[in-house]
C-alpha positions as CSV (number, residue, x, y, z in Angstrom):
1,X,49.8,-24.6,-1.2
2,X,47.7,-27.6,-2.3
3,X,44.4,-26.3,-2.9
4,X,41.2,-28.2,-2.7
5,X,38.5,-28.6,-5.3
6,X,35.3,-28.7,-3.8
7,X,33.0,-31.8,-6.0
8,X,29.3,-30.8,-6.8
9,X,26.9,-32.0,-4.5
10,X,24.5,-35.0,-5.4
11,X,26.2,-37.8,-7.5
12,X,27.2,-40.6,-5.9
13,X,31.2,-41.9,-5.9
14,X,31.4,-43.9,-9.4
15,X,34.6,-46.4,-9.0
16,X,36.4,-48.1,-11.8
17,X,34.0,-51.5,-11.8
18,X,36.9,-53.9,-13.7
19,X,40.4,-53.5,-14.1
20,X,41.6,-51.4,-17.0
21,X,45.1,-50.6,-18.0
22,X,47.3,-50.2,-14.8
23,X,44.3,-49.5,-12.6
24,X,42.8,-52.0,-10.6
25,X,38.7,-52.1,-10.1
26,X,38.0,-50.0,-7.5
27,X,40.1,-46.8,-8.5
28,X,38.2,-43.7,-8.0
29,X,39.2,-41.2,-10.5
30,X,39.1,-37.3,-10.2
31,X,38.8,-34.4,-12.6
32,X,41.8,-31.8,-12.4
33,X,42.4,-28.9,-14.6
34,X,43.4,-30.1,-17.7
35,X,43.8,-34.0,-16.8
36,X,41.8,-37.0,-15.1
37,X,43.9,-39.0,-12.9
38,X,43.2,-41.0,-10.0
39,X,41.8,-39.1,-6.5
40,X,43.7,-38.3,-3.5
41,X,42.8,-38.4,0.1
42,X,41.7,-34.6,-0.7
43,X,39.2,-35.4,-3.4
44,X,37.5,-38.6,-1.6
45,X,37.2,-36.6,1.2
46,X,35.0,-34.2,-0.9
47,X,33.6,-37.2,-2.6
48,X,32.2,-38.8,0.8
49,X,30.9,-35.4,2.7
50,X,29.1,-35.0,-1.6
51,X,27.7,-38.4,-0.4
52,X,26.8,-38.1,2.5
53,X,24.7,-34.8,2.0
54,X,22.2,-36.3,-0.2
55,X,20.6,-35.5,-4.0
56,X,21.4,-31.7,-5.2
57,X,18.2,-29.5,-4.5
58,X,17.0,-26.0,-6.2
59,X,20.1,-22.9,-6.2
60,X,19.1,-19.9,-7.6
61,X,18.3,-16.3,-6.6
62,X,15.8,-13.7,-8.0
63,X,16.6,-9.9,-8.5
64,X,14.3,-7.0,-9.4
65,X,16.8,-5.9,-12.6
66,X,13.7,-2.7,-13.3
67,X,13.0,-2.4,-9.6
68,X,11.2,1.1,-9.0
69,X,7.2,1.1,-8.8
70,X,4.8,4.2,-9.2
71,X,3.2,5.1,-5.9
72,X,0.1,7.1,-6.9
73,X,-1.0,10.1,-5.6
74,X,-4.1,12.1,-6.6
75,X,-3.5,15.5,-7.3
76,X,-7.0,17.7,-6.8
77,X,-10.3,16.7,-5.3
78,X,-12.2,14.3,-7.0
79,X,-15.4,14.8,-4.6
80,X,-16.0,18.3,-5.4
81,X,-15.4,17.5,-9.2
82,X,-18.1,15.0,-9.0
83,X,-20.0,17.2,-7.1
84,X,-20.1,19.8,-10.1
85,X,-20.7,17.1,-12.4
86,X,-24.2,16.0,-10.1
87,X,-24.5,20.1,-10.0
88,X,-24.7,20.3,-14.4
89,X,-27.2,17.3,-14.8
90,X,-29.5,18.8,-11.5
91,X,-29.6,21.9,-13.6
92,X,-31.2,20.4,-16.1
93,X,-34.4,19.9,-13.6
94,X,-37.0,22.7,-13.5
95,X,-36.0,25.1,-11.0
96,X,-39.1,24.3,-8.7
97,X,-37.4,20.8,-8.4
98,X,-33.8,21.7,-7.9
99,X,-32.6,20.8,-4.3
100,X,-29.2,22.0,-3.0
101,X,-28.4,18.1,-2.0
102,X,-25.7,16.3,-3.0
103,X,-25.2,12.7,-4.2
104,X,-24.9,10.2,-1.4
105,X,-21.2,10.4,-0.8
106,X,-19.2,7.1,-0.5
107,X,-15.6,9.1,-0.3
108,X,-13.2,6.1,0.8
109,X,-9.2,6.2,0.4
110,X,-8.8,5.3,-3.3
111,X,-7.2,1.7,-4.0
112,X,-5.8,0.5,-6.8
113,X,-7.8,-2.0,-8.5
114,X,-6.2,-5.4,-9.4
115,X,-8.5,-5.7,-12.7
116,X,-9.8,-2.3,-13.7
117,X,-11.6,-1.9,-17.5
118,X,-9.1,-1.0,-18.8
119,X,-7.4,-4.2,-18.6
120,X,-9.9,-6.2,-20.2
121,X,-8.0,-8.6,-22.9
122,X,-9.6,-7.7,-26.4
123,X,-11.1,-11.0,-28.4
124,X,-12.1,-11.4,-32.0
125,X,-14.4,-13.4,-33.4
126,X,-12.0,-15.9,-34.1
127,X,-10.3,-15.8,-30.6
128,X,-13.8,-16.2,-29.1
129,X,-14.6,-19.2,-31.5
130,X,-11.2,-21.3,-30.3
131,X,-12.0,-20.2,-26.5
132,X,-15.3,-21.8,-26.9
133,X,-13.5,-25.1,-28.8
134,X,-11.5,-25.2,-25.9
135,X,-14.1,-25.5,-23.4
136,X,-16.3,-27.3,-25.2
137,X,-12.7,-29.8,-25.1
138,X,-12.3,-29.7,-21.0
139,X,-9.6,-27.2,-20.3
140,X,-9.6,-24.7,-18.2
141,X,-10.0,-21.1,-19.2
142,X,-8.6,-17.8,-17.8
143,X,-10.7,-15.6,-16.0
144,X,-10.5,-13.2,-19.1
145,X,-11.8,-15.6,-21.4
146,X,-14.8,-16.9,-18.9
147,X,-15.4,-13.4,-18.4
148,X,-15.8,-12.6,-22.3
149,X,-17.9,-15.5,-23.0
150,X,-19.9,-14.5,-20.2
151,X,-20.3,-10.5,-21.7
152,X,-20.7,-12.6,-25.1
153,X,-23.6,-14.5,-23.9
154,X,-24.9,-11.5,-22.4
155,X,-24.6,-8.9,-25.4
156,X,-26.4,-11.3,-27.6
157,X,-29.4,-11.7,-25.4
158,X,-29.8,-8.1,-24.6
159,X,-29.7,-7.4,-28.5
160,X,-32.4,-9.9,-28.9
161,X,-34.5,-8.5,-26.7
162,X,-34.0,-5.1,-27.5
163,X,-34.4,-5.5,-31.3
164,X,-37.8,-7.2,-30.5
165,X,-38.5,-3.8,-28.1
166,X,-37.3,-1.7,-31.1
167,X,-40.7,-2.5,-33.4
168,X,-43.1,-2.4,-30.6
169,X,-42.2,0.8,-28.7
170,X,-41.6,4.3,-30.8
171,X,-40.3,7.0,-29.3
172,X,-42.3,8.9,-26.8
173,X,-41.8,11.9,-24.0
174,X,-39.6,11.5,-21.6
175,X,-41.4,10.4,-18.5
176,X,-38.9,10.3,-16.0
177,X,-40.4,12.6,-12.7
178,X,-37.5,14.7,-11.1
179,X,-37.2,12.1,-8.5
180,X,-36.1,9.3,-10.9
181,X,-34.0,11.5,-12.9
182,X,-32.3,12.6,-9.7
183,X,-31.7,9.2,-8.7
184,X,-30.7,8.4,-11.9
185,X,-28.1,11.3,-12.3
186,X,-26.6,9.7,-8.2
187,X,-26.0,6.5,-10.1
188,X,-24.3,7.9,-12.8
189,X,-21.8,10.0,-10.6
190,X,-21.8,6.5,-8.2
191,X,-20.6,4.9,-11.3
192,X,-17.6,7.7,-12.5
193,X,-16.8,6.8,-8.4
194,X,-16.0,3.2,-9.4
195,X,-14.4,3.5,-12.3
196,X,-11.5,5.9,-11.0
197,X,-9.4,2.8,-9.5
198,X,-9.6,1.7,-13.2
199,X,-8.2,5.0,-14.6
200,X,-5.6,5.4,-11.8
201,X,-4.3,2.1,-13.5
202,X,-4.0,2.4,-16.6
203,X,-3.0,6.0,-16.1
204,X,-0.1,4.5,-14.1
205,X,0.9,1.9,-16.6
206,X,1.0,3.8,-19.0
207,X,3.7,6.8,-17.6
208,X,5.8,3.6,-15.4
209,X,8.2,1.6,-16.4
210,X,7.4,-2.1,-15.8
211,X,9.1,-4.3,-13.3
212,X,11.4,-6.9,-14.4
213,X,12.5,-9.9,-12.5
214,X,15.7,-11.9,-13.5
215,X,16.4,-15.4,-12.0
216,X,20.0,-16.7,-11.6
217,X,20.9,-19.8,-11.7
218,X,24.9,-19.8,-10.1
219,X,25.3,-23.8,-10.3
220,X,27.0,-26.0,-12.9
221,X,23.7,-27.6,-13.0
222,X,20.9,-27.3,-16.0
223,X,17.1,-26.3,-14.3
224,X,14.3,-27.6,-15.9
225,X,11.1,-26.0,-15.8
226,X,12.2,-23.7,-12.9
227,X,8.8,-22.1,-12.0
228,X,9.0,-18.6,-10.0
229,X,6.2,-16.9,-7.3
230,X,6.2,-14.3,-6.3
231,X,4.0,-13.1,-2.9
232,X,3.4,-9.1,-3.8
233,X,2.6,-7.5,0.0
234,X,-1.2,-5.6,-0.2
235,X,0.3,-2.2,-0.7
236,X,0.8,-3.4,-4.4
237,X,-1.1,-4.1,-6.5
238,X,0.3,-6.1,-10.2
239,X,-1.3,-6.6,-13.7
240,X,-0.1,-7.1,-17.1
241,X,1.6,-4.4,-19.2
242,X,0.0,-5.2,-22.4
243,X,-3.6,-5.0,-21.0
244,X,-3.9,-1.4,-21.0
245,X,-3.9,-0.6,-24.7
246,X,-7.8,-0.1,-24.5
247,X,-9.5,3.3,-23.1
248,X,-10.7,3.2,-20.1
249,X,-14.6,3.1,-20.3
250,X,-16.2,5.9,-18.7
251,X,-20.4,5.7,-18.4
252,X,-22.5,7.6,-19.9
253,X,-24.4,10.1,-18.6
254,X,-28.3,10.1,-18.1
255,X,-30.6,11.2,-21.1
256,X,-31.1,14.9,-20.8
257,X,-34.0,15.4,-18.8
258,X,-37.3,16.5,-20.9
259,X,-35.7,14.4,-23.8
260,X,-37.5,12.1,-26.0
261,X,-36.7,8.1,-25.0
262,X,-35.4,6.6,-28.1
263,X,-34.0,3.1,-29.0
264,X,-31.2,1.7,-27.7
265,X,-30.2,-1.2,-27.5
266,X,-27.2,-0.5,-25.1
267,X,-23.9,-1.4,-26.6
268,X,-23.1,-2.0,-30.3
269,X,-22.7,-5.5,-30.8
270,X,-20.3,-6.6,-33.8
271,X,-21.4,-9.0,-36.3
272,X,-21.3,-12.7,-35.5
273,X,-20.0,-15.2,-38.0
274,X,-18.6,-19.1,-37.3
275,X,-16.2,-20.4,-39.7
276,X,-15.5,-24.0,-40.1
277,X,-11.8,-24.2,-39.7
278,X,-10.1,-26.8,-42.8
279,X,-9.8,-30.5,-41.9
280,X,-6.8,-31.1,-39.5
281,X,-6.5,-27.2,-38.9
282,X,-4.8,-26.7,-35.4
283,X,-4.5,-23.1,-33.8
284,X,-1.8,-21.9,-33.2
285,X,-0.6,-22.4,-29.6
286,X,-1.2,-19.3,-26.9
287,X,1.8,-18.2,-25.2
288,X,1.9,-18.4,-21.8
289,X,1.4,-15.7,-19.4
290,X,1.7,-14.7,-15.9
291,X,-1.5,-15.7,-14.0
292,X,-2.5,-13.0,-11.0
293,X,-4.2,-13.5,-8.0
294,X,-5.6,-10.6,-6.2
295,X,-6.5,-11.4,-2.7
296,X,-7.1,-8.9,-0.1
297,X,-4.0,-10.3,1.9
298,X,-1.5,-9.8,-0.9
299,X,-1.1,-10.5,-4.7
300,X,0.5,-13.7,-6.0
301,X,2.2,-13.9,-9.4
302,X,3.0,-16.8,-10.7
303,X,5.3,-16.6,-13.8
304,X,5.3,-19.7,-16.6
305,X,7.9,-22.0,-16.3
306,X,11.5,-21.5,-18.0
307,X,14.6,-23.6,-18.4
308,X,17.9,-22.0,-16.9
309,X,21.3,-23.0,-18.4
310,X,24.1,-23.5,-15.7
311,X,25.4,-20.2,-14.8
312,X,22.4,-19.0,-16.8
313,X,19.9,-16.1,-16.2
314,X,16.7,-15.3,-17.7
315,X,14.4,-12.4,-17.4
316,X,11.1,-13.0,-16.8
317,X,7.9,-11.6,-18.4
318,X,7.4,-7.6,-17.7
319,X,4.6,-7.0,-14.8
320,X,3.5,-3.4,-14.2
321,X,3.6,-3.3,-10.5
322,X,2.0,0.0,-8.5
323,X,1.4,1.0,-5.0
324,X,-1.8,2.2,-3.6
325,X,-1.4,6.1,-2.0
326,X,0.0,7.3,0.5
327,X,3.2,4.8,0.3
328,X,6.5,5.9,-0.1
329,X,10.2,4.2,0.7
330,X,10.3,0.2,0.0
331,X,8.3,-2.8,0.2
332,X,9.2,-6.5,0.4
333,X,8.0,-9.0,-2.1
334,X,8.9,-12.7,-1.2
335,X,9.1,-15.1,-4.0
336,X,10.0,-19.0,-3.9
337,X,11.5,-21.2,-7.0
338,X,11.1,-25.0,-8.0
339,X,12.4,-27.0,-10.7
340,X,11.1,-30.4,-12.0
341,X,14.1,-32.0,-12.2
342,X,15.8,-31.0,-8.5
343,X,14.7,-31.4,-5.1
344,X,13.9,-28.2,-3.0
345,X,12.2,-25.3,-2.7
346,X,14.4,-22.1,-2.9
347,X,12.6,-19.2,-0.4
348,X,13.9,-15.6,-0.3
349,X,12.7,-11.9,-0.6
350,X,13.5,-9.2,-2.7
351,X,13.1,-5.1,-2.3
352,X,11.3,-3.0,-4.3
353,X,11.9,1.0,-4.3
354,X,8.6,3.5,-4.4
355,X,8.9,6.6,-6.6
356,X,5.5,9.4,-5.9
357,X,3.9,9.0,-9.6
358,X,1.8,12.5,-9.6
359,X,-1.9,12.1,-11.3
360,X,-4.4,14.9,-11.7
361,X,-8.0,14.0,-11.0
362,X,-9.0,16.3,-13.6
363,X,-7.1,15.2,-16.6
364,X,-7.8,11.7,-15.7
365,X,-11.8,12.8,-15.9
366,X,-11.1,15.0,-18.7
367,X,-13.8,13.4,-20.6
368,X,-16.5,13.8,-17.8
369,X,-15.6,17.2,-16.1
């Protein structure tokens, strides 16, 4: 049975354009296994309806090869250990002045945070000196590194003024009344409040395996600067792996009431030097990484752009994708692909499985309870 061979869609017909050997101009010539000879009625066919659809657009399809993301839930009760952490500073207050209140509760379903402390990109002194050449230059920073400049800026002008505050004001008694430390012992527990979506995350990173994308490309054709995004739904919540390295940075508690006020001047700052890089001295290019943005709708990741070979795959950059609690079975993450040298816009969704991921409040707040 003759079987036909179905042409790749998007190049036009190319016909012999003079005569050459015992083909007239005009031949059309086909590729067969092993052999080009001229087409039959089969192969014009194929050549025509190749035609007649057009230019060759985007082909490939995205799988989640490390598919399984940690739902979190909270194992204990993180009100009542706050509670007892309000209870061991109010203690502290001369019994005439101890009230049985508690701190203004703001209990709300615990969500995930998209940025928590934790994440925070580390920067040396160098790193922050060839952020600053870059903006100084035009381009456009990350949020991390406007963020950092920003806590930069602000680190040095709150050492200024506190070294200036250090010669003029000695240590004295504390002069906090009851009522100010209370309220300052509610704002300290408000504060461990906020920074539990932070531990929940880097808690979770830490025991999860990260998610792992991997694009296909099933074509004979080569796809340049194929750029993937994907559209995570608002039960997820995505950041980067790496970002976690860094404890996750609990506050401190009030001064002890009755205690002497001494110096501080709030955070150690490091010291500050500027080099003058050698004539001609480039830094070394940053690689690329997925940019996140967290919306209260959804998450969008949009990974940097690869080249796929035909019949290719590649895997793209590991993303540490968790679900906020009380989630469990699968979600749907749609994702779209474009390349720069095809037409097209390839749409599709993909599924990703929810495993329970078990945290206990009180390990997690080990270092405050």
């Amino acid at each position: 049975m003759h079987r036909r061979r179905t042409a790749s869609l998007g190049d036009p017909i190319h016909p012999l354009r003079k005569d050459y050997d015992k083909y007239r101009q005009g031949t059309i010539f086909h590729r067969y296994a092993g052999r080009t000879g001229p087409a039959g009625a089969w192969e014009i066919d194929d050549l025509g309806e190749r035609l007649r659809r057009g230019a060759p657009t985007v082909d490939v399809s995205l799988a989640a090869v490390q598919d399984t993301v940690p739902a979190v839930r909270l194992v204990g009760d993180l009100e009542q250990l706050l509670a007892r952490r309000r209870d061991a500073l109010m203690a502290q207050l001369p019994t005439a002045h101890r009230t049985a209140d508690t701190a203004p509760s703001t209990a709300a379903p615990i969500i995930v945070e998209a940025r928590p402390q934790g994440e925070r990109r580390r920067f040396t002194t160098a790193d922050l000196e060839q952020v600053r050449q870059r903006q100084t230059d035009g381009e456009k920073l990350t949020a991390d590194e406007r963020e950092a400049l920003e806590r930069l800026a602000t680190a040095m002008e709150k050492a200024s003024k506190s070294f200036m505050t250090a010669f003029a004001a000695p240590a004295s008694p504390d002069r906090r009344s009851p009522d100010q430390f209370r309220a300052d012992a509610d704002a300290y527990v408000a504060q461990l409040r906020r920074a539990v979506p932070g531990a929940i995350t880097a808690a979770a990173v830490a025991r999860a395996e990260a998610v792992r994308f991997e694009i296909r490309n099933p074509t004979d054709r080569f796809l340049a600067q194929l750029e993937v995004i994907v559209d995570l739904p608002a039960e997820l919540t995505a950041v980067l792996p790496g970002r976690h390295r860094a404890p996750i940075e609990w506050p401190d508690p009030p001064p002890a009431y009755g205690s002497l006020t001494k110096f501080d001047i709030g955070m150690p700052v490091p010291p500050i030097t500027v080099t003058i890089p050698p004539y001609g001295f480039r830094p070394a290019p940053v690689a690329r990484r997925p940019e996140i943005e967290s919306t209260a709708e959804s998450t969008v990741v949009r990974f940097p752009a690869v080249d796929v070979r035909a019949h290719g795959h590649v895997l793209l950059d590991p993303l540490a994708v968790i679900a906020n609690q009380g989630f469990a079975g699968t979600l749907t993450a749609r994702w779209s692909a474009t390349a720069t040298n095809l037409d097209g816009r390839v749409e599709n969704a993909t599924t990703l499985r929810l495993s329970p991921l078990l945290l206990d409040v009180g390990e997690l707040m080990g270092r405050t309870s």
